[in-house]
Structure formats: structure tokens, C-alpha cells
VEXDREN-2710 file (C-alpha; in Angstrom, 1 decimal):
% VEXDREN-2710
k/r/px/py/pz
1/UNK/75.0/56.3/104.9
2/UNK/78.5/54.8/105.4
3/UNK/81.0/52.9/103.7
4/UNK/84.3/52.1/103.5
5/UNK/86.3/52.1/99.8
6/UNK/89.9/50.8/100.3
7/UNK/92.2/50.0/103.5
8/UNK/95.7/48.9/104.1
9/UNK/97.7/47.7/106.6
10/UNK/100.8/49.5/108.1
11/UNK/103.7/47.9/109.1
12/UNK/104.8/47.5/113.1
13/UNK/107.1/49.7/114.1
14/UNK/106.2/51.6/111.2
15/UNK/104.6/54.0/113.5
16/UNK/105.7/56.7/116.4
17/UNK/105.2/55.5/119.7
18/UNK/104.2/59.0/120.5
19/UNK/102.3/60.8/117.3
20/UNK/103.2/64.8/118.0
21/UNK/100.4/67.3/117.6
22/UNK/100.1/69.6/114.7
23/UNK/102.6/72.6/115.4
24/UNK/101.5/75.6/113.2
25/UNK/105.0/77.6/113.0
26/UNK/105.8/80.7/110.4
27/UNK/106.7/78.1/107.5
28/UNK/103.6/75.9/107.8
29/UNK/101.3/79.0/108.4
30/UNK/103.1/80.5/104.8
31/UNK/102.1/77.1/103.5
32/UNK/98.7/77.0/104.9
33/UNK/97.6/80.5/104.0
34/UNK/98.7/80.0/100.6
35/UNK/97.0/76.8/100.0
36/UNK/93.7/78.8/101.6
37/UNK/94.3/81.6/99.1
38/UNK/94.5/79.2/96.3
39/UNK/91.0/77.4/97.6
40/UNK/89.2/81.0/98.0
41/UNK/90.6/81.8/94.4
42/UNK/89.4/79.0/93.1
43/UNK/85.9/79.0/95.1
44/UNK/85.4/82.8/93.3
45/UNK/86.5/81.5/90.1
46/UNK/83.8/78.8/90.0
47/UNK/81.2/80.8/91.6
48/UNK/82.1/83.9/88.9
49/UNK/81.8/81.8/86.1
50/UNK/78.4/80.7/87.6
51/UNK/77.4/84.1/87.8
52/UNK/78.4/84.3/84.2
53/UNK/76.3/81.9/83.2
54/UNK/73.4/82.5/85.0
55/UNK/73.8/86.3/83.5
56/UNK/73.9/85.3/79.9
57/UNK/70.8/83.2/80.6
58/UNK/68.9/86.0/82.3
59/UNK/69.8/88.1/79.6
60/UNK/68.7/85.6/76.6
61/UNK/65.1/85.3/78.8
62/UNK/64.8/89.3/79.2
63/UNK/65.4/89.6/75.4
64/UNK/62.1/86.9/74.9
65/UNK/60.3/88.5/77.5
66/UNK/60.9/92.6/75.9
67/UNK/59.9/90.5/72.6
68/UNK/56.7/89.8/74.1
69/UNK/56.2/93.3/75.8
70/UNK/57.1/92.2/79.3
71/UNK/58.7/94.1/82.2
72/UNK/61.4/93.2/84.2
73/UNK/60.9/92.4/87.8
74/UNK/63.9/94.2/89.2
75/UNK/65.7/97.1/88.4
76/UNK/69.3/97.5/88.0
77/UNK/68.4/100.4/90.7
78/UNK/67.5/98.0/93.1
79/UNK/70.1/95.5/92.5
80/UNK/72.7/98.3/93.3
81/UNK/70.8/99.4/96.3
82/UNK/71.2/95.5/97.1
83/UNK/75.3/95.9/97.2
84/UNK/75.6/99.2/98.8
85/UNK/73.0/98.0/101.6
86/UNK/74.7/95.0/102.7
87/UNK/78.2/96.1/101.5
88/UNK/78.2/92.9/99.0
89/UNK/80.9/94.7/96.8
90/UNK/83.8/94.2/99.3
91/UNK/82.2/90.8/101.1
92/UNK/85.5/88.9/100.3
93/UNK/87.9/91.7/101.2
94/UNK/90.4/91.8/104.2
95/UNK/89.1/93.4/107.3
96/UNK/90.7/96.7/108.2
97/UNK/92.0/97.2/111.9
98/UNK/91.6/100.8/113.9
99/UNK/94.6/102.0/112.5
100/UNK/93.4/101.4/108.7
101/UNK/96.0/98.5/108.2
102/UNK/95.1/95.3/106.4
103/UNK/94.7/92.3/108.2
104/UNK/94.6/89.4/106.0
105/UNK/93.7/85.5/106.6
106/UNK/95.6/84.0/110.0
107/UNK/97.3/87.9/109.5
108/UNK/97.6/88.0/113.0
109/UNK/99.0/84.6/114.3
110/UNK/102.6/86.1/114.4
111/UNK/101.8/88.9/116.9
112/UNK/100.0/86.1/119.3
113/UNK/101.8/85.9/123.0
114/UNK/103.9/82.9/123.7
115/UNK/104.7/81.3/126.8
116/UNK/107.5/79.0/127.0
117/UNK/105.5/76.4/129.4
118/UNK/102.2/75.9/129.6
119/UNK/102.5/76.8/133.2
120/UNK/103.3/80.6/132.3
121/UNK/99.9/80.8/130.6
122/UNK/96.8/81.6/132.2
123/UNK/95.0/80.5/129.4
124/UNK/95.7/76.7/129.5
125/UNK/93.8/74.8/132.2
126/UNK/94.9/71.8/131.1
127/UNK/98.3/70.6/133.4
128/UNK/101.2/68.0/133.2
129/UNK/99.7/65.9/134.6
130/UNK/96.6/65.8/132.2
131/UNK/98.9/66.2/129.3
132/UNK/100.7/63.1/130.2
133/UNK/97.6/61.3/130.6
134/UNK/96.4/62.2/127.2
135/UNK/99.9/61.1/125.2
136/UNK/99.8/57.7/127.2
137/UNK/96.2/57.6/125.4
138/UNK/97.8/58.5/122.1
139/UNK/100.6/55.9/122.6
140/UNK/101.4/52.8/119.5
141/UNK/103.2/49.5/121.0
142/UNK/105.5/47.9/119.0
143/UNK/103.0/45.3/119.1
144/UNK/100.2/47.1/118.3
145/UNK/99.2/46.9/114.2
146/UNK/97.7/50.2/112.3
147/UNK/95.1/50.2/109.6
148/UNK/94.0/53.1/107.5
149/UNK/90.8/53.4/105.7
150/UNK/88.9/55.3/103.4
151/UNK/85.9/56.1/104.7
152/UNK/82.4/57.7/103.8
153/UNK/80.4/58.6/106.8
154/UNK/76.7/60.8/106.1
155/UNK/78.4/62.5/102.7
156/UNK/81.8/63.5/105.0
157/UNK/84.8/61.5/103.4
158/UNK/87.8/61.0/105.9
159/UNK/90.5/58.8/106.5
160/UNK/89.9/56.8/110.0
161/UNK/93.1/55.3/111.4
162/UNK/92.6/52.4/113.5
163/UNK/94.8/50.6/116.2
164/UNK/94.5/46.9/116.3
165/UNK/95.7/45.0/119.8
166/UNK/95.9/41.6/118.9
167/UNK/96.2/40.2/122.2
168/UNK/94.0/42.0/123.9
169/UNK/91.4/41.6/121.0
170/UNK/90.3/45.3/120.6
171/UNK/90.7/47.5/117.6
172/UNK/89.9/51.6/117.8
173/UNK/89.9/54.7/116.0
174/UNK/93.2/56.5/117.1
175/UNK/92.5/59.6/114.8
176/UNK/91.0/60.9/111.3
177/UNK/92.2/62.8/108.7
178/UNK/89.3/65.0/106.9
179/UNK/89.5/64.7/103.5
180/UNK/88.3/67.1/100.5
181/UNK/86.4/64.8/98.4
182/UNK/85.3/60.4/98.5
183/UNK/88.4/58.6/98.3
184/UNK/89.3/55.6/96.7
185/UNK/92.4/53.9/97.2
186/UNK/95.4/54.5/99.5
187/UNK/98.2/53.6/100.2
188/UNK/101.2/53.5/102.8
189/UNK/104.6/54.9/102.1
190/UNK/107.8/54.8/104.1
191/UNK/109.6/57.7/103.0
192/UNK/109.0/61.5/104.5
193/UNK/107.4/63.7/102.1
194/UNK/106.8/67.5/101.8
195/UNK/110.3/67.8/103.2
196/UNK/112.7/70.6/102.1
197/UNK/115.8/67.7/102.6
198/UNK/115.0/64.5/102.4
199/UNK/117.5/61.5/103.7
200/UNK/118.1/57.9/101.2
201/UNK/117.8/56.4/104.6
202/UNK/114.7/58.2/106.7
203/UNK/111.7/56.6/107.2
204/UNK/108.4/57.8/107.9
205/UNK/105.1/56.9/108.3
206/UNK/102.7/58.5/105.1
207/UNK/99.8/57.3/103.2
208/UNK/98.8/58.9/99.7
209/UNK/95.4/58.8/99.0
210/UNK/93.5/59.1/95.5
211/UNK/89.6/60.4/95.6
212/UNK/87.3/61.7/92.6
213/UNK/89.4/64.8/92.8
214/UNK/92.7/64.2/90.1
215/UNK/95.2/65.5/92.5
216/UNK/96.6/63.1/95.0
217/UNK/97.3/63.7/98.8
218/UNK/100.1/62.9/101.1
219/UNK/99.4/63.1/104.7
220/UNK/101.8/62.1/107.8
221/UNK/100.2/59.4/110.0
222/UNK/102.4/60.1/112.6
223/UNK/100.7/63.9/113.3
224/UNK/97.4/64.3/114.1
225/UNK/95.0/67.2/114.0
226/UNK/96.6/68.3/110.6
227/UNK/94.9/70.8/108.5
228/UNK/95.9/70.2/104.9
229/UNK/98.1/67.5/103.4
230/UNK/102.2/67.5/104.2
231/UNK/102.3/67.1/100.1
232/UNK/100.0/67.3/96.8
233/UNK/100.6/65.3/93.7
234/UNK/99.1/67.3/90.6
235/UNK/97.9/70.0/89.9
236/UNK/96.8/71.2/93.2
237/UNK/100.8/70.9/93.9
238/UNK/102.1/72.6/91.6
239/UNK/99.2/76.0/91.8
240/UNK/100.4/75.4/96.0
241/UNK/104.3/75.9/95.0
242/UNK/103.6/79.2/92.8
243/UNK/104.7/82.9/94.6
244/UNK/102.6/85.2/94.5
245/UNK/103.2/88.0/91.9
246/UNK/104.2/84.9/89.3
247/UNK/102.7/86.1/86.6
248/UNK/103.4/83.0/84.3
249/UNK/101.9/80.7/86.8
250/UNK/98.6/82.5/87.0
251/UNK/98.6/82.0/83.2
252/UNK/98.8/78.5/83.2
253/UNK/96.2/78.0/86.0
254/UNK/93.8/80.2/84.0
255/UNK/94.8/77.9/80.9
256/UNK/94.6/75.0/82.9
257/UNK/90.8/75.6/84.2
258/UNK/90.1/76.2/80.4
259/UNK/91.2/72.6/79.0
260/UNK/91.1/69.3/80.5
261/UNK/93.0/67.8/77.9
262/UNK/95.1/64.5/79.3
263/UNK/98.7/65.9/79.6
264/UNK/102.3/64.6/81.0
265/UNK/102.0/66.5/83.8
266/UNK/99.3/65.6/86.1
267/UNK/95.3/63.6/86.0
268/UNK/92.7/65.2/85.1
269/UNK/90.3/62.6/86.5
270/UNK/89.7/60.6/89.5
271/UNK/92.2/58.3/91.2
272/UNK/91.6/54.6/90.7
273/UNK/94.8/52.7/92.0
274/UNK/98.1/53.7/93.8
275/UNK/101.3/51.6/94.2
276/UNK/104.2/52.8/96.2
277/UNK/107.8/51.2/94.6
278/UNK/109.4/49.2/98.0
279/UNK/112.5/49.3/96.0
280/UNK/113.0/52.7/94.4
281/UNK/110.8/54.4/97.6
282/UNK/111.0/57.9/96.0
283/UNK/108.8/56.5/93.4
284/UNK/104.8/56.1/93.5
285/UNK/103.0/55.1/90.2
286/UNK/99.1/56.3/90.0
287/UNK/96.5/55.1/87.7
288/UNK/93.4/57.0/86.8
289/UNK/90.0/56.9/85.0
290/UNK/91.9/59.7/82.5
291/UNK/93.1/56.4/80.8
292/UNK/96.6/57.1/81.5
293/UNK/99.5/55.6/84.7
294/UNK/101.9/58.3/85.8
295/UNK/105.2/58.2/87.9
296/UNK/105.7/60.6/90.4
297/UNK/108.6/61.7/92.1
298/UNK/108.5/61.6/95.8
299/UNK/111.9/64.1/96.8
300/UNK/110.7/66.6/93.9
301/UNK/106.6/66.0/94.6
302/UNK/106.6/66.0/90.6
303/UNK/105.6/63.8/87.3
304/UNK/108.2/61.8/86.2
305/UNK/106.8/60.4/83.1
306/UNK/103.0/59.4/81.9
307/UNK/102.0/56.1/80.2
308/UNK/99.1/55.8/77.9
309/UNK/98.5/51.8/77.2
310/UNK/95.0/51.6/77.9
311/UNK/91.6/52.7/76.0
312/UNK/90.3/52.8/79.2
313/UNK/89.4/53.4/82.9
314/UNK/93.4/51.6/84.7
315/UNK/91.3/50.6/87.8
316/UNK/94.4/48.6/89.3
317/UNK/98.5/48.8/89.7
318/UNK/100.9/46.6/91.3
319/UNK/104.9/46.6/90.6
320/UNK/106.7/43.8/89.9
321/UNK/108.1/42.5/93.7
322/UNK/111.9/41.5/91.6
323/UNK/111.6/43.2/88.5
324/UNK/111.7/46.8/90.4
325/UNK/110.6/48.9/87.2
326/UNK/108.1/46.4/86.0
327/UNK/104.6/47.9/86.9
328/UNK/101.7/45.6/85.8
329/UNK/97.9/47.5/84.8
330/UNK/94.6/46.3/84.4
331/UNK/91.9/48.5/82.7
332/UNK/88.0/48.7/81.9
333/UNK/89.2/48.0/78.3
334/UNK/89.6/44.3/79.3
335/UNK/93.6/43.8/78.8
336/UNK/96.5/43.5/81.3
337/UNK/99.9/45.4/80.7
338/UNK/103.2/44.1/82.0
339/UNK/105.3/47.2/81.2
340/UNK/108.8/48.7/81.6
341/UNK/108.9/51.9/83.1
342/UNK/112.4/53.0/81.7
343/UNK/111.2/52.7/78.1
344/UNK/107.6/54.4/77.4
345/UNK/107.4/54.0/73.8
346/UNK/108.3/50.2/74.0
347/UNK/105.8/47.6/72.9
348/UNK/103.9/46.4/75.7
349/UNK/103.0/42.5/76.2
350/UNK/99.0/42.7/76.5
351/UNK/97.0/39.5/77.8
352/UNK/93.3/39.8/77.4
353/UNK/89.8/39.0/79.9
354/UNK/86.4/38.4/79.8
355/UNK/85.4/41.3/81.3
356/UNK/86.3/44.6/82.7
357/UNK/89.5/43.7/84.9
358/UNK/89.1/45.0/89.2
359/UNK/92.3/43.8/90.4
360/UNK/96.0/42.9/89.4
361/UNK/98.9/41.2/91.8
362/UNK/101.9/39.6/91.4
363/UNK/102.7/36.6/93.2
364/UNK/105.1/37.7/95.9
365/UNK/106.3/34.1/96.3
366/UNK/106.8/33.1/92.7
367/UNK/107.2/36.4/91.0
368/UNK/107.0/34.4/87.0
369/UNK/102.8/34.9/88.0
370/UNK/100.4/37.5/88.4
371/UNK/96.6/37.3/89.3
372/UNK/93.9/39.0/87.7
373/UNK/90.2/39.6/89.0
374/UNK/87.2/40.5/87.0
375/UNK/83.8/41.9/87.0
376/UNK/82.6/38.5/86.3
377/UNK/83.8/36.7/89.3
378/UNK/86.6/34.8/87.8
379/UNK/89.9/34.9/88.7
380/UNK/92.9/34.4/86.0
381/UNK/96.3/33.0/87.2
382/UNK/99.4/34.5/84.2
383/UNK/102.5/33.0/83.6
384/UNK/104.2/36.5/82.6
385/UNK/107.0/34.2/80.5
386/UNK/104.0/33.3/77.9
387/UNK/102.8/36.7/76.7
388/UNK/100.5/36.3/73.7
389/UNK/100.8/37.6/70.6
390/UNK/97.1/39.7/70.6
391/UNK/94.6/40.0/73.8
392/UNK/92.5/37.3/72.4
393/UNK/94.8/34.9/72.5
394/UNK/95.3/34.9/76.1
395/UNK/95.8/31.5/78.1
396/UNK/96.0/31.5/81.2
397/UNK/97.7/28.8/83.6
398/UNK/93.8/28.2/85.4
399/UNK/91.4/30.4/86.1
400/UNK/88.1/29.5/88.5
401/UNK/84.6/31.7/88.3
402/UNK/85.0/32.4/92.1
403/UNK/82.3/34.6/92.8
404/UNK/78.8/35.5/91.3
405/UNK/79.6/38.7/91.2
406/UNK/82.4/41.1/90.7
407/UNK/85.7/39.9/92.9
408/UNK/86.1/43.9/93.9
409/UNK/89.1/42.8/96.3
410/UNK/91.9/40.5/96.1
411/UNK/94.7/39.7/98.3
412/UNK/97.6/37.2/98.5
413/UNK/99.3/36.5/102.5
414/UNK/102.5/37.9/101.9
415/UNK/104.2/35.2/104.9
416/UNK/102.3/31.9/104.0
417/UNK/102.8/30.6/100.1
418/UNK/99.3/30.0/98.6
419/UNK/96.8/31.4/100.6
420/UNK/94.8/34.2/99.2
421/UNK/92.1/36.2/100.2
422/UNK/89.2/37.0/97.6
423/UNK/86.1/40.0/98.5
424/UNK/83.0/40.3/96.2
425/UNK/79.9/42.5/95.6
426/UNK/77.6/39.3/96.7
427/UNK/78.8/40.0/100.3
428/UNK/81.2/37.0/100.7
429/UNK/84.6/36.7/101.9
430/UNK/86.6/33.6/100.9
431/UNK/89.6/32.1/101.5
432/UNK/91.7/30.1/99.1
433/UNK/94.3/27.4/99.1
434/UNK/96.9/27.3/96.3
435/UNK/97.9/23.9/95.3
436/UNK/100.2/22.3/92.2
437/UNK/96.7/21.2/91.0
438/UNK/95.4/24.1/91.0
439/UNK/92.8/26.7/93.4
440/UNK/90.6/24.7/96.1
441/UNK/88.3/27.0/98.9
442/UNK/88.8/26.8/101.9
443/UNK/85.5/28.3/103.4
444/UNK/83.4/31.1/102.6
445/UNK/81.8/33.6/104.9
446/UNK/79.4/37.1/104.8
447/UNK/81.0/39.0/107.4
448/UNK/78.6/41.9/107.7
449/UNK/80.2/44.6/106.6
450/UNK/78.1/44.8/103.0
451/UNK/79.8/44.9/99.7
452/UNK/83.3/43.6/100.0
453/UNK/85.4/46.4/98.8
454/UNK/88.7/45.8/100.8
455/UNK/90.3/42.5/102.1
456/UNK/94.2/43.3/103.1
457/UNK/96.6/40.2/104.9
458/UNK/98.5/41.5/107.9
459/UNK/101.7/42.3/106.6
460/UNK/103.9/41.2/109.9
461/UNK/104.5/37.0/111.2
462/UNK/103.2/37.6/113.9
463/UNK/99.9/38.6/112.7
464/UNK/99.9/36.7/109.3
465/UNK/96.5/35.1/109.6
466/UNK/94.9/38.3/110.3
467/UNK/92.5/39.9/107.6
468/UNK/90.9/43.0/107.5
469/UNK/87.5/43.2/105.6
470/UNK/85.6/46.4/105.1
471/UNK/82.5/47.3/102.6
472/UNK/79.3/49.1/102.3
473/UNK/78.1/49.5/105.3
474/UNK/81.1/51.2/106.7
475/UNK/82.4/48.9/109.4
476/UNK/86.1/47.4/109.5
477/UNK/86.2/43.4/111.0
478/UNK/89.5/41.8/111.8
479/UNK/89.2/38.0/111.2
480/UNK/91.7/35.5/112.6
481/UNK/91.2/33.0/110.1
482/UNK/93.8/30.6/111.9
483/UNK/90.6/30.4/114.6
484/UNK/88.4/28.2/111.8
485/UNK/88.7/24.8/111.5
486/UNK/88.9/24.4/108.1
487/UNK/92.1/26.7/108.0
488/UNK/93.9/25.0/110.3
489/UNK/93.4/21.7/108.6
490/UNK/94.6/23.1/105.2
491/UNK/97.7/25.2/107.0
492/UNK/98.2/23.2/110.2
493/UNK/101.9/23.4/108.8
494/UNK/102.0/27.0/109.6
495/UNK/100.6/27.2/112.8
496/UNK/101.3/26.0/115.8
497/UNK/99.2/22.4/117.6
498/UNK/97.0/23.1/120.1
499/UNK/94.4/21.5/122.4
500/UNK/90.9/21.5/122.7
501/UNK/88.2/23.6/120.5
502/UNK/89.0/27.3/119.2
503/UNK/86.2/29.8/119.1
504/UNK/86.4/31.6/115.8
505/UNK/87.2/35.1/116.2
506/UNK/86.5/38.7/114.6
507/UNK/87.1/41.8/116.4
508/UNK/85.8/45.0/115.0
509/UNK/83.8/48.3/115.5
510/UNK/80.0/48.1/115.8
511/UNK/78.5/50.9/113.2
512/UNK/75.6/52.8/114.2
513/UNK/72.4/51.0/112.7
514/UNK/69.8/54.2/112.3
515/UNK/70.6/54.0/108.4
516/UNK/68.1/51.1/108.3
517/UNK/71.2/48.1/108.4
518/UNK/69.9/45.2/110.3
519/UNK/71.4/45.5/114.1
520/UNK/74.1/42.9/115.4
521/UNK/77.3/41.6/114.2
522/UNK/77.9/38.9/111.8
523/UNK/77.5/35.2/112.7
524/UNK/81.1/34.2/112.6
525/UNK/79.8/30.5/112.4
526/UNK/77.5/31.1/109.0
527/UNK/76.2/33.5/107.1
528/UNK/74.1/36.6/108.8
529/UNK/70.3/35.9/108.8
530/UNK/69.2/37.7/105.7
531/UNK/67.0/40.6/106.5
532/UNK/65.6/43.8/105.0
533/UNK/69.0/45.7/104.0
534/UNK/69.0/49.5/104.4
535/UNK/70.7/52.0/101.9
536/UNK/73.7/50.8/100.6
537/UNK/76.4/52.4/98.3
538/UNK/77.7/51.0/95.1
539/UNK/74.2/50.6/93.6
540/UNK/73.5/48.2/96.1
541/UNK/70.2/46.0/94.3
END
């Protein structure tokens, strides 16, 4: 079993050339251990409140089984033998050193030696020289392109970072990140996070990712090795920032595990969508199958404000790329929201679908228009200036029944006008040209990677024809769609001439084929020869 849910692309020179280890010093290991505390606590809530339950039914079967003149198996004798045999009363306790002192979870990292070179320790085996050999392996050119994506691998969900060499035609897992639970968007952000000052004008190299779990995650991309995220939007975050002794926060997590009502402050249900504001960059909007959007605050890790348009699951965000507090919304309740982030309790325009809506974009190069993509394969092209006056009277400038299936990806180049990018559920990949007259295809192909769940443009020039595919069978494909014939016909303005026949190229990562996928890579000139497909995600039919 393997898939992968949602990629994106980062930037070049968005990355270190170098990425640092992870350094555990006093603050991070205050941070750490108190993030561990708050897992344990939580681990013995749940498993007390099992133990509850399971008590109270043992108890309403013993009072059916006296009724009916049984016995009980066990004693509470024996059960109490039980814990004093295998000391299960104090299992979760700290261990006590010789001297009868406590020592508590990483207790005793401060009191390890320290060597100011490695040279000084007889420890490390592991010399300059080596050392040096292993950063040059770790190093990013400035022409080298990084991709993140979500992945699934045999029930383990991770992030799996990926460098792409474009000239040299490779592409290679530089690190992962382990993550707590199956994630299903991300998305890169610019700005340092999890920072006690943070700069107007630093950069950094983030991603925030949104799983089943309602708390989101901010990890440094730059860092490898790292044990927990550098930040945690919800309310993971805010039990993380609490001291210990605060008696008034350990009321409202108690109250919090009591209610999941939906609330200003934080999700309550998994993360659908996540869109990072290029503008405002201390500002990341969220959407969630809770029904509601929410605005976080990057500097102060916090909820800014919650929106509640929708009746339903908001599957997909996108901000407006002029209009920088515009955020546009689609939802499993079928309508579109173009709303204004500075005034909640406005009146939203609302523009209406066939069917439940999977993606929303603007149009980066004519900002007036947005897309929307549906579960029925069509794709609906706004004019934002015409909002109806109900749902149902929604018209939209064209709209095409693109796929067979659900369009479950969507992307438009951000360099070249009129080209997008369109990934469905029926395995196809397809590339579109944009004309006056309206949407023509330019070809379609089945890539092999399953269920198309993420096609994303190359962000940089240089790299503009460039699309990365993933799906359901977990593998990631580069295509160089200016390599296919029909492509350079329909763009020949945007490349340059050249002689002679082009070989079409991909470049990707062979998965491993034991969970019963059919072996090889896809037949870049056609669609793969259909065989007997293995287990596949997404109730694959």
C-alpha cells in the first residue's frame, strides 16, 4: 500500500544550500519534553476512559450474570495480586536513580559530556573528512528544484522531500519528515515560524501540512532529522504553549476533550485545503471538513478569525493573486464563495455547481476569473464581476465535461498564459490550451502513478513546462511536457526551435511492485497496457 495525496513545488533558491542537522539544545529539549508530556497525557487520558468504559460494561454483564446465579471468573484478589506482581500501579512513573532522585523523560540530557570537536570524543568514529563527504551529499544547487509530498507508505504517513536535477534528469528523496497521522494537503511558506522574533523581511523555507488530525503542522524544510514540528496550528498549539502548574489551562483541555463543538479558535476536524497569503506572509487561511475557513496568524501561531459560509465539507482555498484579502472556497455543499476577509459578517457572493466542487483557482494571469473543478468531471470558468443573485442562477463564461470522472487536481502554469494542467480519478493526465474561443486539449496521457491526486507546474522559467503528477500508487513522475509534439505545436511561441525529433521525457522514482501493481513504468508514448491493478486507495473500483 502506497499513495501519494498532495505535493507542491518549492521555489529555487528557496532552499539552503547546506540543510543543518537537528541540534537538540536546553530550549528545544523544554519544548520537546513538553510536547512528549502532553502526548503521554493524552495517551492515559484515552486509554483511562477506555478502561472506564470497558469497567461499566463488565459491571452491567456481572450484574446479568449474578441475576442468573453465575460466578465471576476472577477475583478482585487476583487482580490485585496482578498489580503488585508486575508493579503495574507505578508502570508510567519516573525511574528513581541510586540516590532516590527522580529522573524524568530526557532528565538526564543536560548532565551528558560535551566535546567541543568531534575530534576530542572518543565516541565519534565518524571524521572530517566523512562529515564533509556526507554535507556535499546533502547539498541543493541553485539549480536544483524541491518537491514535497504527502505520502502514505504500508499505513506510515510521512512527508518525502524530493530533489529534482533537471539537467541531469534525476529526481531523489533528499529526506522525510514522519508524520502523526495521513495527510492531506500542504503547502510551502516563506516566512520562519516557531520563532521567538520574527523579521518583515526573513525568509525561510516551511511547509504546513493538514492530515485527518484538526491541528495543523509547521515543519522547517531546511533541517532534517527533526523530531516534532517547529510550530502547531490548533489546538495541539495552544495545550504545547501551556506551563505547567496552569491550572486554568488544564481546565480548558479537560473541557476541550468533553465537547467538539465548532469554535473560533481552532478545527475540530480534518484538514481539507491550505493556502499561504504571498502578500500578507504572516497569514495562512485553512479550510476543514468542520464546515468552517479560519485565518491563522503566522508571528503569534494563533486564530485570527473563523468563517462559516458553507453547509459543508470546504475541500479547496485559493486567495485572490491582486485582491490580497480575497480568499475564494469551494465546498461539498456545491457553491463557490468569493469572500472578504476584513468583513466576516458581510454578504458573500455565492455561484453554484453541479456537483460536489474538488478544486478552486484564480487565474493568475487575468485575475477577473477563477476555475472550478467538480466531482463530475467538468470544469467551470467564473467571471467574478457577474456574481448571481442565488447559486442556481450561476452562468458561467464555458465550462467543458473534461474528465469521466472526478477532476481531483487542477493546475494553471503560472509563466505561460493558458495552459493548464487537469488530474482525474480515471487515471489521466491532460493538458489544456486556453484560447478566446474557449478550452481545446492538447493530449491526454495515464502516467502510471494510479488515481491522479496531485498535478503542480514548476513554479520557476526555467522549468515552466515541468509537471509533477502523483496518485495512488505512491510514485511521483516529472513530465517535460515541452518534449511532446503536440505541445510544442500549440506553444512553439514559448519555446525555443530546435532540430530533429525529441524523445518525450518523464523522470521519476520506480515504486516497489510487491503490493500487486503491475511492474514497469508508464509508456510515455500511450497509455500503459491495462493489466490486473493491485490494491489501490481512494476506493479504487
Amino acid at each position: 500500500m502506497s499513495m501519494i495525496t498532495a505535493a507542491t513545488w518549492v521555489p529555487r533558491g528557496s532552499a539552503a544550500a547546506y540543510p543543518k542537522k537537528y541540534d537538540v539544545d536546553e530550549n528545544e529539549l523544554a519544548r520537546i519534553s513538553k510536547l512528549a508530556k502532553l502526548q503521554l497525557e493524552d495517551a492515559k487520558a484515552d486509554f483511562d476512559n477506555a478502561n472506564t468504559g470497558r469497567e461499566d460494561m463488565t459491571t452491567d454483564n456481572s450484574s446479568d450474570e449474578e441475576e442468573k446465579g453465575a460466578r465471576l471468573p476472577r477475583s478482585q484478589g487476583d487482580a490485585d495480586d496482578d498489580l503488585t506482581a508486575y508493579n503495574l500501579e507505578h508502570y508510567d512513573s519516573d525511574a528513581v536513580d541510586e540516590n532516590g532522585e527522580s529522573m524524568p523523560m530526557f532528565g538526564n540530557a543536560r548532565s551528558l559530556a560535551y566535546h567541543d570537536t568531534n575530534a576530542d570524543d572518543p565516541y565519534i568514529t565518524l571524521r572530517d573528512d566523512e562529515e564533509n563527504e556526507e554535507k556535499d551529499e546533502l547539498q541543493i544547487l541553485a539549480s536544483d528544484n524541491m518537491l514535497v509530498a504527502a505520502k502514505v507508505e504500508d499505513e506510515v504517513a510521512h512527508l518525502e522531500i524530493y530533489v529534482y536535477e533537471d539537467e541531469a534528469d534525476n529526481l531523489y528523496v533528499h529526506h522525510d519528515i514522519m508524520l502523526p497521522a495521513i495527510p492531506l494537503c500542504v503547502e510551502w511558506l516563506d516566512l520562519p515560524v516557531g520563532k521567538d522574533v520574527i523579521d518583515s523581511d526573513s525568509r525561510g523555507n516551511y511547509v504546513a501540512v493538514g492530515t485527518f488530525d484538526p491541528d495543523i503542522e509547521l515543519w522547517d524544510l531546511d533541517t532534517i532529522d527533526c523530531m516534532y514540528p517547529n510550530a502547531i496550528l490548533g489546538r495541539g498549539g495552544d495545550d504545547g504553549k501551556a506551563e505547567p502548574g496552569d491550572e486554568t489551562a488544564v481546565k480548558k483541555k479537560k473541557k476541550r476533550k468533553k465537547s467538539k463543538k465548532v469554535n473560533d479558535d481552532y478545527h475540530i476536524d480534518a484538514i481539507l485545503s491550505l493556502a499561504a497569503n504571498r502578500h500578507h506572509r504572516n497569514l495562512l487561511a485553512s479550510s476543514s471538513a468542520d464546515k468552517t475557513v479560519k485565518l491563522w496568524d503566522l508571528n503569534t501561531t494563533k486564530c485570527a478569525k473563523s468563517y462559516s459560509h458553507h453547509t459543508d465539507k470546504v475541500c479547496s482555498i485559493a486567495w485572490h493573486p491582486k485582491e490580497t484579502t480575497v480568499l475564494l472556497s469551494g465546498s461539498y455543499d456545491r457553491t463557490v464563495v468569493a469572500s472578504d476577509m476584513r468583513a466576516p459578517d458581510a454578504k458573500v457572493p455565492k455561484w453554484g455547481v453541479e456537483s460536489d466542487v474538488e478544486t478552486v483557482t484564480w487565474d493568475p494571469h487575468d485575475s477577473n476569473f477563477f476555475y472550478v473543478t467538480t466531482e463530475s468531471g467538468i470544469i467551470h470558468y467564473h467571471d467574478v464581476r457577474t456574481a448571481p443573485t442565488s447559486p442556481g442562477a450561476s452562468i458561467p463564461v464555458w465550462k467543458i465535461q473534461a474528465h469521466d470522472q472526478s477532476i481531483s487536481s487542477f493546475d494553471i502554469n503560472p509563466i505561460i498564459p493558458g495552459y493548464l494542467a487537469t488530474g482525474s480519478t480515471d487515471k489521466e493526465v491532460k493538458l489544456w490550451s486556453i484560447r478566446p474561443s474557449g478550452p481545446s486539449m492538447v493530449v491526454s496521457r495515464n502516467l502510471g502513478v494510479g488515481k491522479v491526486f496531485s498535478t503542480k507546474f514548476a513554479p520557476d522559467p526555467e522549468v515552466a513546462f515541468r509537471l509533477a503528477v502523483a496518485g495512488s500508487k505512491g510514485a511521483m513522475q516529472i513530465w517535460d511536457t515541452s518534449t511532446n509534439a503536440a505541445v510544442r505545436r500549440t506553444f512553439a511561441n514559448r519555446m525555443a526551435p530546435t532540430d530533429g525529433e525529441i524523445k518525450e521525457r518523464t523522470v521519476g522514482i520506480e515504486e516497489d511492485s510487491s503490493d500487486g501493481e503491475e511492474e514497469g513504468g508508464p509508456e510515455v508514448g500511450g497509455e500503459d497496457k491495462k493489466g490486473k491493478d493491485g490494491w489501490q486507495s481512494m476506493d479504487e473500483d
